[in-house]
C-alpha positions as CSV (number, residue, x, y, z in Angstrom):
1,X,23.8,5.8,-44.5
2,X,22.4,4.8,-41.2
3,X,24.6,2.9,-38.6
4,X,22.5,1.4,-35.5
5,X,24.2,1.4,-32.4
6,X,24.1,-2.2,-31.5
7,X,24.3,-0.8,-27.5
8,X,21.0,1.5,-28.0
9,X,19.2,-1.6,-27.0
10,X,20.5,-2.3,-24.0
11,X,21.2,1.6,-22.7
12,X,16.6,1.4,-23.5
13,X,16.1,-1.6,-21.9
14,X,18.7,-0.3,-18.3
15,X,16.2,3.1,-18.5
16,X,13.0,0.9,-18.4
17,X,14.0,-1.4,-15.6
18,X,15.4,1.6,-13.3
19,X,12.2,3.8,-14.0
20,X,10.3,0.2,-13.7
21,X,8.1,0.4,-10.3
22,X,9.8,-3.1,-9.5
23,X,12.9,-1.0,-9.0
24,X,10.6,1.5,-6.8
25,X,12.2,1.8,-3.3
26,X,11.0,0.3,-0.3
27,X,10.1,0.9,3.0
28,X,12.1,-0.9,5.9
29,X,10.7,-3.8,8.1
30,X,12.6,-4.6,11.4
31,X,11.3,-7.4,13.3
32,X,13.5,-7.8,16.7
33,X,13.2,-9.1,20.4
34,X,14.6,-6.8,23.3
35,X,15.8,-10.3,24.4
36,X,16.7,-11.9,21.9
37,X,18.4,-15.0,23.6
38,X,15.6,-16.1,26.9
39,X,15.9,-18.5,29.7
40,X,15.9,-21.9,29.1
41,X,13.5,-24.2,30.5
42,X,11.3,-21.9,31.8
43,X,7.6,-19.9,30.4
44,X,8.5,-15.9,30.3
45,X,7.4,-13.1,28.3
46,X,9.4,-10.5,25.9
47,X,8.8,-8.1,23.5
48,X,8.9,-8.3,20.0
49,X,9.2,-4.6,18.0
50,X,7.8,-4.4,14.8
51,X,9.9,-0.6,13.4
52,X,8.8,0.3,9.9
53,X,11.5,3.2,8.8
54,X,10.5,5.5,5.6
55,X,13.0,5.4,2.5
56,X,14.2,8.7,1.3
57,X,12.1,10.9,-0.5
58,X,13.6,11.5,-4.1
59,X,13.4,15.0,-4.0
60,X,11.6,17.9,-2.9
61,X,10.2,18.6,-6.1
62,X,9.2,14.9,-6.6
63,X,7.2,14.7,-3.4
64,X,3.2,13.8,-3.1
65,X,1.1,16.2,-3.7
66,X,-1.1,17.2,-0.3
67,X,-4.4,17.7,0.0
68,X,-5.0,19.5,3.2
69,X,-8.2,21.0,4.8
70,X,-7.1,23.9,7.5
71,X,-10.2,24.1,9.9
72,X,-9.8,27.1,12.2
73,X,-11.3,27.9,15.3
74,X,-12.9,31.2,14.8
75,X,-15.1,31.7,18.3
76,X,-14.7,34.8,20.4
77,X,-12.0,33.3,22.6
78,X,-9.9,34.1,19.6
79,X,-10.0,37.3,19.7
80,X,-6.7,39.3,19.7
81,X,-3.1,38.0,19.5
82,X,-4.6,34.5,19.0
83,X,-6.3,34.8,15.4
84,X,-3.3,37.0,14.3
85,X,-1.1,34.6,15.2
86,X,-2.9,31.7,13.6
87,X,-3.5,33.7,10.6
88,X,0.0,34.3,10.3
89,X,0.5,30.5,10.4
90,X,-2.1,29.7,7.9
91,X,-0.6,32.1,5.5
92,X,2.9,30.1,5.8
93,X,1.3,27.1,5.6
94,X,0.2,28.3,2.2
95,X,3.6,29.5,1.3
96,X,4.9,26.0,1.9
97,X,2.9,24.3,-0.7
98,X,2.7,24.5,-4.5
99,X,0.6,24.4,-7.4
100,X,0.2,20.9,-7.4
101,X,-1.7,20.9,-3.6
102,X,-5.2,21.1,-3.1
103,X,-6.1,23.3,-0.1
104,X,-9.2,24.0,1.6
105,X,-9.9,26.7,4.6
106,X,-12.6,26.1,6.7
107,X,-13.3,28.2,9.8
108,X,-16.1,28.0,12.8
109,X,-17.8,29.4,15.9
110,X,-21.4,29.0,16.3
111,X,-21.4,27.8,12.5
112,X,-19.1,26.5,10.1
113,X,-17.8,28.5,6.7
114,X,-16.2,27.2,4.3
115,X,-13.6,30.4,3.3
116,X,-11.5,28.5,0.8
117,X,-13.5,25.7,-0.7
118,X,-11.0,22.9,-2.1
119,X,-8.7,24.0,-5.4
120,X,-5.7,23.7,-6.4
121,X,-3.0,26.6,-5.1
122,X,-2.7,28.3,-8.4
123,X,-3.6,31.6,-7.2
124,X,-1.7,32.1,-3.4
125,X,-2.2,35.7,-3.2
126,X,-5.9,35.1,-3.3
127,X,-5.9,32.8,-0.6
128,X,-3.9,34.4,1.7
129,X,-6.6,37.5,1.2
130,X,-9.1,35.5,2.4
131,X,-7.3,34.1,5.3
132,X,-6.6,37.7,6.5
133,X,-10.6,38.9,6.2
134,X,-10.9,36.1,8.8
135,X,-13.1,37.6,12.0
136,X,-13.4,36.0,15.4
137,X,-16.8,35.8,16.7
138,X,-19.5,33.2,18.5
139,X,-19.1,29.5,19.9
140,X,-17.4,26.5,18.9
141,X,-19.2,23.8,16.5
142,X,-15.9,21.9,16.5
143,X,-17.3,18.6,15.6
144,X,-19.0,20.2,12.1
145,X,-15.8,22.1,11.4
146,X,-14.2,18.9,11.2
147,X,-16.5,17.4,9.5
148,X,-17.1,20.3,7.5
149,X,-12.8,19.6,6.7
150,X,-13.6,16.1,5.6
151,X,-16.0,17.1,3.2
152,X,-13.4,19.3,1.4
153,X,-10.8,16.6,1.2
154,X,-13.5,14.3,-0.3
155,X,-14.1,16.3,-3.2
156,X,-10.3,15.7,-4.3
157,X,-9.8,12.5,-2.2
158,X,-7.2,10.6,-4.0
159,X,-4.6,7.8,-2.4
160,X,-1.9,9.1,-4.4
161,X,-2.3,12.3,-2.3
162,X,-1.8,13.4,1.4
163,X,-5.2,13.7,2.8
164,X,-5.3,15.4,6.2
165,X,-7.2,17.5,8.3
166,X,-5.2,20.2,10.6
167,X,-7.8,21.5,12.9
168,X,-6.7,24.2,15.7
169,X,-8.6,25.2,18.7
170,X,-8.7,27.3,21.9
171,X,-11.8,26.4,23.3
172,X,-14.2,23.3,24.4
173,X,-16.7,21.7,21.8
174,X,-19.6,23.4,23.1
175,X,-21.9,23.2,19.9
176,X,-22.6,19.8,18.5
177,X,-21.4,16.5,19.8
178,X,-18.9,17.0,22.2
179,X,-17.9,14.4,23.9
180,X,-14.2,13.2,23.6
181,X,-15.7,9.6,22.7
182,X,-17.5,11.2,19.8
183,X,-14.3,12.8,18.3
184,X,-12.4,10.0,18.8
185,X,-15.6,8.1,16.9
186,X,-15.1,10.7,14.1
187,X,-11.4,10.4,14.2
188,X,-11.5,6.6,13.2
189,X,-14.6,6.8,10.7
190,X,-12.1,9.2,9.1
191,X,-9.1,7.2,8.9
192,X,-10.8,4.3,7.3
193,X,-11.5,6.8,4.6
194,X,-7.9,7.4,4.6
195,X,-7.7,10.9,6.2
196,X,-5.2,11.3,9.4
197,X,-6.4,14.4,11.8
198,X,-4.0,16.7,13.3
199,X,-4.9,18.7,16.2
200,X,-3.7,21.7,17.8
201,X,-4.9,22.6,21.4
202,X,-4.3,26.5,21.5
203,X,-3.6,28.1,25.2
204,X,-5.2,26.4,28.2
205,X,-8.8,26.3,27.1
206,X,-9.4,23.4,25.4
207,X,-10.2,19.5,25.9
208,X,-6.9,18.0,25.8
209,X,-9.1,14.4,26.0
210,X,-10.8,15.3,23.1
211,X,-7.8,16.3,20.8
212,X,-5.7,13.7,21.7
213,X,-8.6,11.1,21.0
214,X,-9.5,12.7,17.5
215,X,-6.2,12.7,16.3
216,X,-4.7,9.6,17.7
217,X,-7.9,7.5,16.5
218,X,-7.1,9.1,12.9
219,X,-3.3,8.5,13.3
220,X,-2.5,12.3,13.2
221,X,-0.3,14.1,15.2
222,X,-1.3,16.4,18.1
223,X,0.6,19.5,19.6
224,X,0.0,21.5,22.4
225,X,0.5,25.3,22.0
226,X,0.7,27.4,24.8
227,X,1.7,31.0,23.5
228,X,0.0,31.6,20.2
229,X,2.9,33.2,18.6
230,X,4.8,29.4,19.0
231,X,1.9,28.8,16.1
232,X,4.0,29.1,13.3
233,X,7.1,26.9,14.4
234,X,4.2,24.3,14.8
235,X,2.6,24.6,11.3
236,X,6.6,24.6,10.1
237,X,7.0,20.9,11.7
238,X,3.6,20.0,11.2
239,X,4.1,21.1,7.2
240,X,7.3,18.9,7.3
241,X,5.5,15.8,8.2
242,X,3.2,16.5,5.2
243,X,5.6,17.3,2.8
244,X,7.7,13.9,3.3
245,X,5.1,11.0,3.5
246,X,6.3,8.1,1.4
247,X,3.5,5.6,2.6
248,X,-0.1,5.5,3.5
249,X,-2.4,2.6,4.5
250,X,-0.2,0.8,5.8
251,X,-1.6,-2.7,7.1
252,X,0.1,-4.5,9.6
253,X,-0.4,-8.9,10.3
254,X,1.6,-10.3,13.4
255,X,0.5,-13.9,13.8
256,X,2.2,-15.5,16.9
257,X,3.6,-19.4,16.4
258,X,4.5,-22.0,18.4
259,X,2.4,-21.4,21.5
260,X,3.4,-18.1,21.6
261,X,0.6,-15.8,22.8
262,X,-0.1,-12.3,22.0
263,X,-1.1,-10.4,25.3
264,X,-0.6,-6.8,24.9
265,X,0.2,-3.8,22.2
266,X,2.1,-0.5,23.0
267,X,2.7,2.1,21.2
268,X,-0.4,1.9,18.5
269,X,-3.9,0.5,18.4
270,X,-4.4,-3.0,17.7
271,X,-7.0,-5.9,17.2
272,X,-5.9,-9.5,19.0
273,X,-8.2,-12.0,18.0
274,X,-6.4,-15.6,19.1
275,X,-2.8,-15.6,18.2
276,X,-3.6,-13.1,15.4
277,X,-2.2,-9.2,15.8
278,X,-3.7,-7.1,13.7
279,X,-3.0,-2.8,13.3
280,X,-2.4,0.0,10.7
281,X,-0.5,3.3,10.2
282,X,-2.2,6.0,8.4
283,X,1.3,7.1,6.6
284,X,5.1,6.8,7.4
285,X,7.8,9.6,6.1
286,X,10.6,9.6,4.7
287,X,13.8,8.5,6.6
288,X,11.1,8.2,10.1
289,X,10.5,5.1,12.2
290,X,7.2,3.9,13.0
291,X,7.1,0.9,15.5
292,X,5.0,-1.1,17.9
293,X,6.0,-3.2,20.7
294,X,3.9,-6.5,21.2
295,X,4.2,-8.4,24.5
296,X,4.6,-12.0,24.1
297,X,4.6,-15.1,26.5
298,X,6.8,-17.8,25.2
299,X,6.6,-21.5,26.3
300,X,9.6,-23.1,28.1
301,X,12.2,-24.7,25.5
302,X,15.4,-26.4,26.2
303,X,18.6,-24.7,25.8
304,X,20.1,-24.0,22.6
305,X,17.0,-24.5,21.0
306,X,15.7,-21.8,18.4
307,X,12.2,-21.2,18.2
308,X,9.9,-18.7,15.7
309,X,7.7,-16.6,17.4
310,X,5.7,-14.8,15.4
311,X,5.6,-13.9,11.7
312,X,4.9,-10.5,10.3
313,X,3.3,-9.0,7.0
314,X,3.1,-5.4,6.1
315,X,0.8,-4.2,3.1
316,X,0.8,-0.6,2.0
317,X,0.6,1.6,-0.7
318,X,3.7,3.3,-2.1
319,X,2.9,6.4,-3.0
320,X,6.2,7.0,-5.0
321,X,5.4,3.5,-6.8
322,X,1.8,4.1,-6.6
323,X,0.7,0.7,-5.9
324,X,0.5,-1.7,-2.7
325,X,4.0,-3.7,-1.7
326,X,4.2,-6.4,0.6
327,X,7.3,-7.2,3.1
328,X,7.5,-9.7,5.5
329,X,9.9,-10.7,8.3
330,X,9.9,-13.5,11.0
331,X,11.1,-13.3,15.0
332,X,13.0,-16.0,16.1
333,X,14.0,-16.5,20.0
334,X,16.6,-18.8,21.3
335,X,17.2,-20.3,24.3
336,X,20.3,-21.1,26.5
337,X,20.5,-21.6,30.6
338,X,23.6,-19.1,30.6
339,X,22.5,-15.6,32.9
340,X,25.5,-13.9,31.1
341,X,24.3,-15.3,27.5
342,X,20.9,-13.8,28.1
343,X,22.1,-10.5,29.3
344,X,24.9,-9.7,26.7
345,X,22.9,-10.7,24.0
346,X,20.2,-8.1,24.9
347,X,19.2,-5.4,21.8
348,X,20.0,-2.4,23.7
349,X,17.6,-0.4,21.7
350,X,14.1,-2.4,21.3
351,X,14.6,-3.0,25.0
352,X,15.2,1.0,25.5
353,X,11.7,1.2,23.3
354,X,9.9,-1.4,25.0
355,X,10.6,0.2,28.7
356,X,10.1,3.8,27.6
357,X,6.6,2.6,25.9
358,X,5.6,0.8,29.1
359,X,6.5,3.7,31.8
360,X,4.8,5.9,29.3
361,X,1.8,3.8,30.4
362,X,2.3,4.1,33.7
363,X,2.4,7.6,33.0
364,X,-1.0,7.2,31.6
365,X,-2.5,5.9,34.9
366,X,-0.7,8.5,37.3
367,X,-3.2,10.8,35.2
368,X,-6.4,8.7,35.8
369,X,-5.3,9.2,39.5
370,X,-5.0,12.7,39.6
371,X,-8.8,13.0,38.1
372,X,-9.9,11.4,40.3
373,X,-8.6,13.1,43.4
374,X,-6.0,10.9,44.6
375,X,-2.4,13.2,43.8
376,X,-0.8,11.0,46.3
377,X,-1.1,7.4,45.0
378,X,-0.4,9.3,41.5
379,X,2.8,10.2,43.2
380,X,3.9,6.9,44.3
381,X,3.0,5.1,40.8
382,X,5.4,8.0,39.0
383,X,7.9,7.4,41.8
384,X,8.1,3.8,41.3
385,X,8.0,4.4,37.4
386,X,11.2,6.5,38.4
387,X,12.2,3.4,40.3
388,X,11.5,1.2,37.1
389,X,13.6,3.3,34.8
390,X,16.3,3.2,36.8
391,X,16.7,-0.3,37.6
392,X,16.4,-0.9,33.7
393,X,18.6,2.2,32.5
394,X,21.2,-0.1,34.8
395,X,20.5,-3.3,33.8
396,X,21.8,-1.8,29.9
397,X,25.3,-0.5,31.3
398,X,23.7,3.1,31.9
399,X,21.0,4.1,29.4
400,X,21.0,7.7,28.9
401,X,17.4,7.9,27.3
402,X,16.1,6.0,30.6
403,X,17.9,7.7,33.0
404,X,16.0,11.2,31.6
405,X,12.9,9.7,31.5
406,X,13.7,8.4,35.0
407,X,14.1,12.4,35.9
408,X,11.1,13.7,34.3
409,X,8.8,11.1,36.1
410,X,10.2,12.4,39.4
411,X,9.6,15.9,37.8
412,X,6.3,14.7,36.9
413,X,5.4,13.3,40.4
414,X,6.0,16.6,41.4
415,X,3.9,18.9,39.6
416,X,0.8,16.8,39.9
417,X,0.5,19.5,43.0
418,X,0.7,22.6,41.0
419,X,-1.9,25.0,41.4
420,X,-2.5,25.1,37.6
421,X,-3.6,21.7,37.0
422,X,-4.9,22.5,34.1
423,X,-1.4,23.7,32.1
424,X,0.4,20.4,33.7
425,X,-2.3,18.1,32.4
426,X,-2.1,19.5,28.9
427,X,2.0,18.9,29.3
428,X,1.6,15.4,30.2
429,X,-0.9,14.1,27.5
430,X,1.0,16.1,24.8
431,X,3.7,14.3,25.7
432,X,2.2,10.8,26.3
433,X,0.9,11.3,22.9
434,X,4.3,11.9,21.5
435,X,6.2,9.0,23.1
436,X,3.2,6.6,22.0
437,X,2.8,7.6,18.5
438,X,7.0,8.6,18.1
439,X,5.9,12.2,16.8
440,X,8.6,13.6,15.2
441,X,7.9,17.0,17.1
């Protein structure tokens, strides 16, 4: 005789809803003002931060698959330490991923090869094999290696997957288009596609304008290697990144209200058309904050009164959940004609972001300067940056974060007159790029 459990049912119907993609985690939406209570009565500006924050990954073995396209620099610059090395990091790169990857292995000089056309890493040994048979020789057709990358990912291009190009150089673009504006071009027309770009500028060769404007224009990540055996380390972080994204295509909507008017963006591209924001993220990661900081200027209200600024939508695809989700969040400002109010009620950290993003620009143009010639006004802009940081690291009790940054302008200001201009400049954009984009490495 048969007897039904009368709670089989129910124990079904709790297994469906928790493997249900309604149940699917979410990504985190933060929407805050660094002052978050303004002067009454009178027109200012602020910033509003928009911080998207990965969820955790369920587990390692559960993560999206990758489907990566390795594009090495093979010219005769290479020769040597360098291409050991950066075989050696290719063949851990290989060790990190699984069966489940695609993986691609494209090298060039004077021409491009495809060495390991795009499969799936069922046989490692093989691969590795034909990493180590790599031989330097020739120019550097950097533009059709990329390229040459992109059409590899296409032929297993999937939005379920990671699709990225790591490209590594030592050398200047001198085959092809090589203009920074044309990689940057190539970077973008990729990430439409939905490929990010990651560049690696090996030793003090390369165009540091180029790789940042390729990979930043894709939303990859860019890293600046002096010593060749550091190679590895950077494939270990870069491989880390990979491994843990939780969200691509990731669309973001800020439409300001109330007379509120957009005026500026840091920290990402963006479109502003009216009161209308507009921007994207290529991918988050798990358990990483994304943000941007929008500059505002708000209309004079009376005191007490609360006002909404802006309100924001996010759209992206969950990889976990495999289909889009949509969050949204408001800012709201309020007003009061109390100093002490104002100042006790600032968010310590968006206002920490907000400074740190706008010295990094003035960072930026302490650069242009130097290009141009003129080390001393750079000086004084990174001096007065120092100057800025200060006053504001104050002004929050004694911020830590803008009293180093403080430091390594003056640091900054002072190796503008190093002999090796070349090394510095490569410093400074790597590490421009990194505040801009919060690079995890």
């Amino acid at each position: 005789m048969n007897i039904r459990n009368p709670l089989l049912p129910l124990i079904t119907l709790a297994a469906l809803l928790l493997t249900s993609p309604v149940f699917s985690k979410q990504i985190q939406l933060d929407v805050d003002l660094a002052t978050p209570v303004i002067k009454a009565e009178q027109k200012q500006k602020a910033f509003i931060k928009v911080s998207l924050t990965g969820y955790e990954q369920l587990s390692v073995e559960q993560r999206i698959p990758a489907n990566i396209a390795l594009v090495l620099d093979k010219s005769g610059s290479m020769s040597g330490e360098k291409m050991a090395y950066a075989k050696q990091a290719a063949t851990l790169a290989v060790e990190r991923l699984n069966a489940d990857d695609i993986l691609s292995i494209i090298t060039y000089d004077t021409g491009v090869e495809v060495v390991v056309p795009a499969t799936k890493l069922t046989n490692k040994a093989q691969v590795i094999k034909a990493i180590q048979q790599i031989q330097p020789n020739g120019s550097t057709a950097l533009f059709a290696g990329v390229s040459q990358g992109a059409a590899e990912i296409r032929k297993f291009m999937d939005k379920n997957k990671v699709n990225r190009v790591i490209l590594m150089s030592d050398g200047l673009a001198n085959v092809g288009p090589q203009s920074p504006s044309e990689l940057g071009q190539l970077g973008m027309a990729l990430g439409r596609e939905g490929m990010s770009v990651t560049t690696i500028g090996l030793g003090l060769g390369y165009n540091e304008d180029l790789m940042t404007q390729l990979a930043g224009y894709s939303d990859g990540n860019h890293a600046f290697v002096e010593n060749a055996a550091d190679l590895a380390t950077i494939f270990q972080y870069e491989f880390g990144d990979v491994l843990s994204v939780i969200a691509q295509d990731v669309d973001i909507e800020i439409q300001c209200k109330n007379g509120v008017k957009p005026i500026r963006v840091l920290g990402r591209q963006a479109d502003i058309l009216g009161n209308r924001v507009n921007t994207s993220l290529s991918q988050l990661y798990s358990e990483q904050e994304k943000y941007l900081l929008l500059e505002v200027e708000v209309p004079a209200q009376q005191s007490t009164q609360a006002l909404q600024v802006a309100d924001v939508t996010v759209n992206y695809h969950n990889l976990h959940a495999k289909k889009r989700d949509q969050l949204t969040e408001v800012a709201l400002v309020r007003f009061s004609s109390s100093d002490s109010e104002v100042r006790s009620a600032i968010n310590t950290p968006v206002y920490e972001a907000a400074v740190q993003q706008v010295a990094n620009e003035a960072s930026k143009k302490a650069i242009d300067l130097r290009d141009k010639g003129d080390v001393k006004q750079a000086q004084d802009v990174l001096s007065k940056n120092a100057s800025y940081l200060r006053q504001e690291a104050a002004a929050l009790g004694g911020s830590q974060a803008l009293e180093e940054q403080a430091s390594e302008s003056i640091e900054d200001a002072e190796k503008l007159e190093s002999t090796n201009w070349n090394r510095t400049r490569k410093e400074l954009k790597a590490k421009q790029y990194k505040v801009e984009k919060q690079q995890s490495y």
